[in-house]
DRENNU-636747 format. One record per residue: residue number from 1; y, x, z of N, C-alpha, C in turn. Coordinates in steps of 0.05 Angstrom, whole numbers. Layout:
<pts>
<pt seq="NUM" n_py="Y" n_px="X" n_pz="Z" ca_py="Y" ca_px="X" ca_pz="Z" c_py="Y" c_px="X" c_pz="Z"/>
...
</pts>
This chain:
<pts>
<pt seq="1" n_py="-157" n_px="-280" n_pz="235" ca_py="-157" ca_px="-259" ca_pz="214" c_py="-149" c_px="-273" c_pz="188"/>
<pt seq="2" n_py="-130" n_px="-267" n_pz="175" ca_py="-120" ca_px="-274" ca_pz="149" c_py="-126" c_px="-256" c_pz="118"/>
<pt seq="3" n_py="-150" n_px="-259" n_pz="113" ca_py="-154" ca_px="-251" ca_pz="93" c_py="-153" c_px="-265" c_pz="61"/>
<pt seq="4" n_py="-162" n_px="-243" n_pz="37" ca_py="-162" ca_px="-261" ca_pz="15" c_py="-188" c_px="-275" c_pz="9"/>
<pt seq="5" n_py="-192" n_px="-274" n_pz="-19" ca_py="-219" ca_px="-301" ca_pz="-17" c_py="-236" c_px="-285" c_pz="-29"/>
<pt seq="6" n_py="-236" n_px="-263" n_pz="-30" ca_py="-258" ca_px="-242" ca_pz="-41" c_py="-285" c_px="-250" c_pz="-28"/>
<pt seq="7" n_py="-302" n_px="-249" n_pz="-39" ca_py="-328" ca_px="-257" ca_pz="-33" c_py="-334" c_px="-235" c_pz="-13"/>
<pt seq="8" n_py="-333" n_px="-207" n_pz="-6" ca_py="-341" ca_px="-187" ca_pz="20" c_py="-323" c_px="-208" c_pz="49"/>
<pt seq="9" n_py="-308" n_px="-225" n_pz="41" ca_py="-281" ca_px="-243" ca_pz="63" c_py="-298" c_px="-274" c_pz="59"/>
<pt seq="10" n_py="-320" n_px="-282" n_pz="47" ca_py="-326" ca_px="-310" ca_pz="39" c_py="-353" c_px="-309" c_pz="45"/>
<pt seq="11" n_py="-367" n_px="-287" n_pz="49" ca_py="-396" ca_px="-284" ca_pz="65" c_py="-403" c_px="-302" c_pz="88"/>
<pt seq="12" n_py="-423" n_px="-312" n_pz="88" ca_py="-435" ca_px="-321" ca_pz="121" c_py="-434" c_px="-299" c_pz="132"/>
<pt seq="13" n_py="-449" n_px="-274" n_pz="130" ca_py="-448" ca_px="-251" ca_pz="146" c_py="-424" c_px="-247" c_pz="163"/>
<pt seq="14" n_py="-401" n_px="-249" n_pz="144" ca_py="-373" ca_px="-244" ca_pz="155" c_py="-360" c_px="-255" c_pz="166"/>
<pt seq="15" n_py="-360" n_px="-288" n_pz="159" ca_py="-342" ca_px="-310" ca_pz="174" c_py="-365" c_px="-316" c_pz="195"/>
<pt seq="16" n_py="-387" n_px="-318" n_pz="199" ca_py="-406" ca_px="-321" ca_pz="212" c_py="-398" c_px="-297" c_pz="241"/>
<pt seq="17" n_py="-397" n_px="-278" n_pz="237" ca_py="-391" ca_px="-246" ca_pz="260" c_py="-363" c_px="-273" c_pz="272"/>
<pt seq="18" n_py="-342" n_px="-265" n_pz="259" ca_py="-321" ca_px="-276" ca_pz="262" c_py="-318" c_px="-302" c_pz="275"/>
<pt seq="19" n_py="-334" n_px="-321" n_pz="267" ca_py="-333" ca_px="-342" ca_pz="286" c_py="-345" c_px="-338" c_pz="314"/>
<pt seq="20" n_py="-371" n_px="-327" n_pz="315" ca_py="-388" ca_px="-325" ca_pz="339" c_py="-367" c_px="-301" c_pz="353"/>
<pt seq="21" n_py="-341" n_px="-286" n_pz="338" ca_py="-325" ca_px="-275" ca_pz="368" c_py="-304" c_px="-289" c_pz="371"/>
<pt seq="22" n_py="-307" n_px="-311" n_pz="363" ca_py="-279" ca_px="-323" ca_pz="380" c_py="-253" c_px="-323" c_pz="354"/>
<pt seq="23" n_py="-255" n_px="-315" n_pz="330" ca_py="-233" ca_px="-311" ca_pz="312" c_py="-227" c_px="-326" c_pz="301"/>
<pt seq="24" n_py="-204" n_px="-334" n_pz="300" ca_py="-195" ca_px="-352" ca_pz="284" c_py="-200" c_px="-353" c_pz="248"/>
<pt seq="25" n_py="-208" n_px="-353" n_pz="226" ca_py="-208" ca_px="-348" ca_pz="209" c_py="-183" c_px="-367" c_pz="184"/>
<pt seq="26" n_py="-163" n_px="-352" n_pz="176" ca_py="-148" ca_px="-352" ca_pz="156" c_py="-145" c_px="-338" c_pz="120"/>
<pt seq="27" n_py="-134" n_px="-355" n_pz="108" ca_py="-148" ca_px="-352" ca_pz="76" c_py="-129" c_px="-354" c_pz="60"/>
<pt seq="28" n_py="-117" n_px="-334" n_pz="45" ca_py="-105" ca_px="-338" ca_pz="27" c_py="-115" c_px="-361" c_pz="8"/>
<pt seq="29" n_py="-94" n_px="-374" n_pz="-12" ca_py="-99" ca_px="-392" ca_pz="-27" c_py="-107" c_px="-370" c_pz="-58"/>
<pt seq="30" n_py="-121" n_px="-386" n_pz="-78" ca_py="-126" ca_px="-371" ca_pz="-101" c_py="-100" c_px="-366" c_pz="-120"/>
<pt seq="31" n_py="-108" n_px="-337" n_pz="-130" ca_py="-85" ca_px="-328" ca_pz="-139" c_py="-63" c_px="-314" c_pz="-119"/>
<pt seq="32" n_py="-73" n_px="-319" n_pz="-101" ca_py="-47" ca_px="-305" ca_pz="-75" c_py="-52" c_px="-271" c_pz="-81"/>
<pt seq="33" n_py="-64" n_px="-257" n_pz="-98" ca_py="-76" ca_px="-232" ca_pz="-91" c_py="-54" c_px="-225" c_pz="-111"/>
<pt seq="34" n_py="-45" n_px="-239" n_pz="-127" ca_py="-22" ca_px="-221" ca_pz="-138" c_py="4" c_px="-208" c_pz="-119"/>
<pt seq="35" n_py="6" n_px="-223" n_pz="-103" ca_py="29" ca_px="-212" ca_pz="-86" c_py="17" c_px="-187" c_pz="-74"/>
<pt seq="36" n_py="-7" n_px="-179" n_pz="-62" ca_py="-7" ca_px="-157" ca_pz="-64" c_py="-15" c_px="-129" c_pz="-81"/>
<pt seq="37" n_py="-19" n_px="-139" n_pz="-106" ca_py="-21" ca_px="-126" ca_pz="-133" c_py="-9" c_px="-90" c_pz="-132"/>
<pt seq="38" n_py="11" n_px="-93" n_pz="-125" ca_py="34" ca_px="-69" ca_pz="-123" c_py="21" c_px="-46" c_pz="-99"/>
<pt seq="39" n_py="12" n_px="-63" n_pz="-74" ca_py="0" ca_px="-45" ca_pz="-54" c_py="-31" c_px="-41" c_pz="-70"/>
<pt seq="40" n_py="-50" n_px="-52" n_pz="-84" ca_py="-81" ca_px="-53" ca_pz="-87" c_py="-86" c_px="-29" c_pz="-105"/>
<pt seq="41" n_py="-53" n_px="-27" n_pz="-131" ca_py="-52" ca_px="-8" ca_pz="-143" c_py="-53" c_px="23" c_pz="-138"/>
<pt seq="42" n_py="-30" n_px="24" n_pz="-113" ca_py="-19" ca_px="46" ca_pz="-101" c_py="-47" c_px="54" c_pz="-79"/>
<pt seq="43" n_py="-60" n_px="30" n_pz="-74" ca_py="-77" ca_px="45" ca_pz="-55" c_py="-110" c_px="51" c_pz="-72"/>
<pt seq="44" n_py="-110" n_px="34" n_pz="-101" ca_py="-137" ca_px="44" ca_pz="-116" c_py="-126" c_px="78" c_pz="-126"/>
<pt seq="45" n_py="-91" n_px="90" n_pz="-140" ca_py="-93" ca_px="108" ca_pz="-144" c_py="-93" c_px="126" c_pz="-131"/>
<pt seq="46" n_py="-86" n_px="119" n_pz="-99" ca_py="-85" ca_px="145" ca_pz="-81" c_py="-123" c_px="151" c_pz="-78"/>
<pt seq="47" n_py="-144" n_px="129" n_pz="-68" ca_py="-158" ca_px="133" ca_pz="-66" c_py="-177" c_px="148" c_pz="-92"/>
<pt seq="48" n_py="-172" n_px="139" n_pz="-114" ca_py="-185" ca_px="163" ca_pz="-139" c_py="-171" c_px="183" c_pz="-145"/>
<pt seq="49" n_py="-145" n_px="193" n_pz="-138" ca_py="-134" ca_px="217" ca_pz="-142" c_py="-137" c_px="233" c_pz="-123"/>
<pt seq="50" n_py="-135" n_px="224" n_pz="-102" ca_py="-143" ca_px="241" ca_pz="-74" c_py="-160" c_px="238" c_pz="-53"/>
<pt seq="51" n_py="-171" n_px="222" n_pz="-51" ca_py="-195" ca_px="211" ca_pz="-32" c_py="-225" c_px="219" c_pz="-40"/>
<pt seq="52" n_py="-222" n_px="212" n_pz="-64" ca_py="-260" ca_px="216" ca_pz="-79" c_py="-253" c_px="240" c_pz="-88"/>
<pt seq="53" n_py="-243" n_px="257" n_pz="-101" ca_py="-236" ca_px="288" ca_pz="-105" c_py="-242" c_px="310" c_pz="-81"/>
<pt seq="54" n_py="-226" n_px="305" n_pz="-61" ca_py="-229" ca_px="324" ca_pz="-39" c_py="-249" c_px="315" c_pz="-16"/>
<pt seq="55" n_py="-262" n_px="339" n_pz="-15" ca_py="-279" ca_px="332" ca_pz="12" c_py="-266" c_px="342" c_pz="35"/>
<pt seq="56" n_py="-245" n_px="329" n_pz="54" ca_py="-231" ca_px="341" ca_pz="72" c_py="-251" c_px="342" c_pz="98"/>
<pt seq="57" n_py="-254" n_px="357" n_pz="111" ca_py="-272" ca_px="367" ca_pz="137" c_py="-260" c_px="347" c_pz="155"/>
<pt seq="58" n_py="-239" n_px="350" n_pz="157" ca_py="-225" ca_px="332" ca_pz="186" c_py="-214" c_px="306" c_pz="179"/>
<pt seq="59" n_py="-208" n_px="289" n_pz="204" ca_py="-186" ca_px="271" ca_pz="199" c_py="-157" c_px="278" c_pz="193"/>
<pt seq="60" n_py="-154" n_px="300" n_pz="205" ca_py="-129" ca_px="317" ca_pz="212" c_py="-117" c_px="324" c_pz="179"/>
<pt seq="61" n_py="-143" n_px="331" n_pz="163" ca_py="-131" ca_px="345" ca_pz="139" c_py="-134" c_px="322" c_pz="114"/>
<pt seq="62" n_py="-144" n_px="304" n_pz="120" ca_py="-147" ca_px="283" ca_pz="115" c_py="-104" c_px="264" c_pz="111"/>
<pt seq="63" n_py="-109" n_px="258" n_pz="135" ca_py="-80" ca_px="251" ca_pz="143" c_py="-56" c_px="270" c_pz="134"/>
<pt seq="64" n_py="-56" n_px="289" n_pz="134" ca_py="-43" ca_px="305" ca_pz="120" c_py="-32" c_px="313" c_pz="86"/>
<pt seq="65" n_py="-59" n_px="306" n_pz="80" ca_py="-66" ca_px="311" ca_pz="45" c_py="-49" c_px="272" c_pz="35"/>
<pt seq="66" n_py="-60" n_px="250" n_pz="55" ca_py="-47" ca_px="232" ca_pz="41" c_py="-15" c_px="233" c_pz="50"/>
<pt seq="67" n_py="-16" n_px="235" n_pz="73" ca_py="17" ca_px="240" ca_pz="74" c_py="37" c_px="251" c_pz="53"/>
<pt seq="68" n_py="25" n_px="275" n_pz="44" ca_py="38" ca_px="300" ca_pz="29" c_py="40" c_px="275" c_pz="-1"/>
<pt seq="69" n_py="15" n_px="262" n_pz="-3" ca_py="17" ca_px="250" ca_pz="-34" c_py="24" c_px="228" c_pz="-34"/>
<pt seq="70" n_py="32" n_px="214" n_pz="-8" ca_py="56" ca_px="192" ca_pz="-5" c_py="85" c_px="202" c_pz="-4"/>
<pt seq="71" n_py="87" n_px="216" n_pz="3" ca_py="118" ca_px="230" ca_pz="2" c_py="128" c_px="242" c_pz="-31"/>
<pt seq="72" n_py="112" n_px="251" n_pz="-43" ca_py="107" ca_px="257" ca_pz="-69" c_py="110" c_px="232" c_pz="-77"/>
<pt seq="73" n_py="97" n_px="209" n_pz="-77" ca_py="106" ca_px="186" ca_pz="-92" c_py="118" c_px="173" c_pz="-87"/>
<pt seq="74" n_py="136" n_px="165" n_pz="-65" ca_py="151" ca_px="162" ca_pz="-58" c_py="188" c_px="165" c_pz="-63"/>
<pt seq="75" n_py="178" n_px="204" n_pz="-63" ca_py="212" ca_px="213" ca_pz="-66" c_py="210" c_px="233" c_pz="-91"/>
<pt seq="76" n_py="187" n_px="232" n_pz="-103" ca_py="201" ca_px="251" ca_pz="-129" c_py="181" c_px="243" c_pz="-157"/>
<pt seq="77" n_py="162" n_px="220" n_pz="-148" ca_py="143" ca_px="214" ca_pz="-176" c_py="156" c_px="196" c_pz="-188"/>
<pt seq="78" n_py="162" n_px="199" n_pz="-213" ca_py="176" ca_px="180" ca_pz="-230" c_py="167" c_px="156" c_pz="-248"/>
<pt seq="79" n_py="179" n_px="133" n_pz="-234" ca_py="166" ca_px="109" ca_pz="-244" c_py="172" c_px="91" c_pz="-266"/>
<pt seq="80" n_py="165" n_px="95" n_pz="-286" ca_py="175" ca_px="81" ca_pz="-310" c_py="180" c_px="54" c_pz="-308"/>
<pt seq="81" n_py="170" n_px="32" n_pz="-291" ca_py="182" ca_px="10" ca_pz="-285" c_py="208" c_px="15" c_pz="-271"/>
<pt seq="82" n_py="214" n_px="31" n_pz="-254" ca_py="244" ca_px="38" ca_pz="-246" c_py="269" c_px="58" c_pz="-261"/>
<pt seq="83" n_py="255" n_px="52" n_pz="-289" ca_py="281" ca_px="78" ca_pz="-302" c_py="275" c_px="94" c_pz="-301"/>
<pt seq="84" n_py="254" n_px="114" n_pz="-291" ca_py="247" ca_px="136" ca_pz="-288" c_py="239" c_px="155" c_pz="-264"/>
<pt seq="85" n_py="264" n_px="136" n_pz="-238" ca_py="263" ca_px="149" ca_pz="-213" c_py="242" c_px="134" c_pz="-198"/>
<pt seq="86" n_py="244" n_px="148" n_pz="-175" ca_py="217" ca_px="157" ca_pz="-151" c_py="231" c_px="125" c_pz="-139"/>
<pt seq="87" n_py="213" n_px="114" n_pz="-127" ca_py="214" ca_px="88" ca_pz="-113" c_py="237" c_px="91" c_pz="-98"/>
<pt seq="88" n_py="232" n_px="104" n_pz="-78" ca_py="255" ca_px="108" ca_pz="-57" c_py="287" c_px="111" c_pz="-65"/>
<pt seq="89" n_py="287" n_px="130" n_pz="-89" ca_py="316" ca_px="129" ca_pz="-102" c_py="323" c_px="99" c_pz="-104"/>
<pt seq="90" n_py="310" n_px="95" n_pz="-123" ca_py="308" ca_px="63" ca_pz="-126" c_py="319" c_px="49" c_pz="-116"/>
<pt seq="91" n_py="304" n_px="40" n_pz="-87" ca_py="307" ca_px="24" ca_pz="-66" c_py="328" c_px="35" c_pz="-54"/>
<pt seq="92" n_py="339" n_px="55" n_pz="-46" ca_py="358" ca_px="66" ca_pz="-27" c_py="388" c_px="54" c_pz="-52"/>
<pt seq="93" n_py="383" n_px="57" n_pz="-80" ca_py="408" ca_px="51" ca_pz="-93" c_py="410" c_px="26" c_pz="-100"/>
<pt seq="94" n_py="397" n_px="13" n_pz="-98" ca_py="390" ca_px="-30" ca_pz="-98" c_py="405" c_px="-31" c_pz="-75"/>
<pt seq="95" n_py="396" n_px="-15" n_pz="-50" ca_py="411" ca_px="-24" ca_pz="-17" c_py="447" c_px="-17" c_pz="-22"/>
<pt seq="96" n_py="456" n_px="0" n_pz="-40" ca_py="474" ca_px="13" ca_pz="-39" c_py="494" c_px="-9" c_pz="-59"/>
<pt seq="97" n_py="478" n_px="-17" n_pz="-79" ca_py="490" ca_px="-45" ca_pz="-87" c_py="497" c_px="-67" c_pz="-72"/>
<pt seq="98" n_py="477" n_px="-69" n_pz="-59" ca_py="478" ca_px="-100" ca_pz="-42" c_py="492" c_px="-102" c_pz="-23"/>
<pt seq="99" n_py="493" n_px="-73" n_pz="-11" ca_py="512" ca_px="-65" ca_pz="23" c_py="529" c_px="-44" c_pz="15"/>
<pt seq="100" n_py="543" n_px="-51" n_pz="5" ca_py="557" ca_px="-27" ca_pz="-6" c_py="577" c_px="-11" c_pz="19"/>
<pt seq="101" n_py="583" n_px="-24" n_pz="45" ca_py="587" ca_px="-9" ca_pz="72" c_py="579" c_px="7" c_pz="86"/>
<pt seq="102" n_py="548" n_px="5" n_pz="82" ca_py="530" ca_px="17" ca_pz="99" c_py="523" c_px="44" c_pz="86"/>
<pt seq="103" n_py="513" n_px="60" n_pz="110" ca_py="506" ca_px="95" ca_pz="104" c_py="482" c_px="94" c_pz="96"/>
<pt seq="104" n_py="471" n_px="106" n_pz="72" ca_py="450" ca_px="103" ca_pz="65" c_py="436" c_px="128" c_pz="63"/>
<pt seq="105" n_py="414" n_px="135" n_pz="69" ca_py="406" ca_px="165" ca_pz="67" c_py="404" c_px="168" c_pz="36"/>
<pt seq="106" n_py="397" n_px="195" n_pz="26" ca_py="400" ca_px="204" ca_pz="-6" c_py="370" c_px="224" c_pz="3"/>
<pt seq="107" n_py="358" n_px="219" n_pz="-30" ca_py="333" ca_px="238" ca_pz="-34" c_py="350" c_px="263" c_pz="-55"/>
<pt seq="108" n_py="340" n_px="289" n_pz="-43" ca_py="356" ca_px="313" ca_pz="-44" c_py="340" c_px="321" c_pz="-70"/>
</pts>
C-alpha cells in the first residue's frame, strides 16, 4: 500500500493492521502531497458542495448526483486557471496542438 505521510497513514493502529496482513507498506516522501494538490482540491470541493449538503437515500442517487457534478466540471465549469474554459476543452485543445492528425472529440 502506497500512501502519504499523513499521520491517519503513520499510526501504529494502521501500519500495525497492515503489517500483521501481510502488506507491504509504501510512503511517499515529504512534500510529495503537492502532486496530488489538483485531485485533494477537486475532491475537498465536490465533497462540501455536494456530499455534506444532500442527504441522498441510496448509493444509486448518490452516484448519480456526483456523476452529474463531474460532468458539469468537467465540460462546462469555467476555470480561470485555463482562460476561462471547462477542463476538458482545455485538454482536448492542448491534444489538438500536440497531435495535430488525430480526431479529437469536441464539447458541444
Amino acid at each position: 500500500m502506497n500512501t502519504d505521510q499523513g499521520s491517519h497513514f503513520t499510526s501504529f493502529a494502521w501500519t500495525d493492521r497492515l503489517r500483521r496482513s501481510g502488506v507491504r507498506i509504501s510512503m511517499d516522501g515529504k512534500g510529495r502531497f503537492l502532486e496530488n494538490i489538483f485531485f485533494e482540491r477537486l475532491w475537498r470541493t465536490l465533497k462540501y458542495e455536494r456530499v455534506c449538503r444532500h442527504p441522498w437515500k441510496t448509493g444509486s442517487e448518490t452516484r448519480a448526483a456526483i456523476r452529474k457534478r463531474m460532468t458539469f466540471y468537467n465540460h462546462r465549469h469555467p476555470h480561470s486557471a485555463l482562460g476561462g474554459k471547462p477542463p476538458a476543452l482545455a485538454c482536448w485543445q492542448r491534444n489538438d496542438i500536440n497531435q495535430p492528425g488525430q480526431q479529437v472529440q469536441r464539447v458541444a
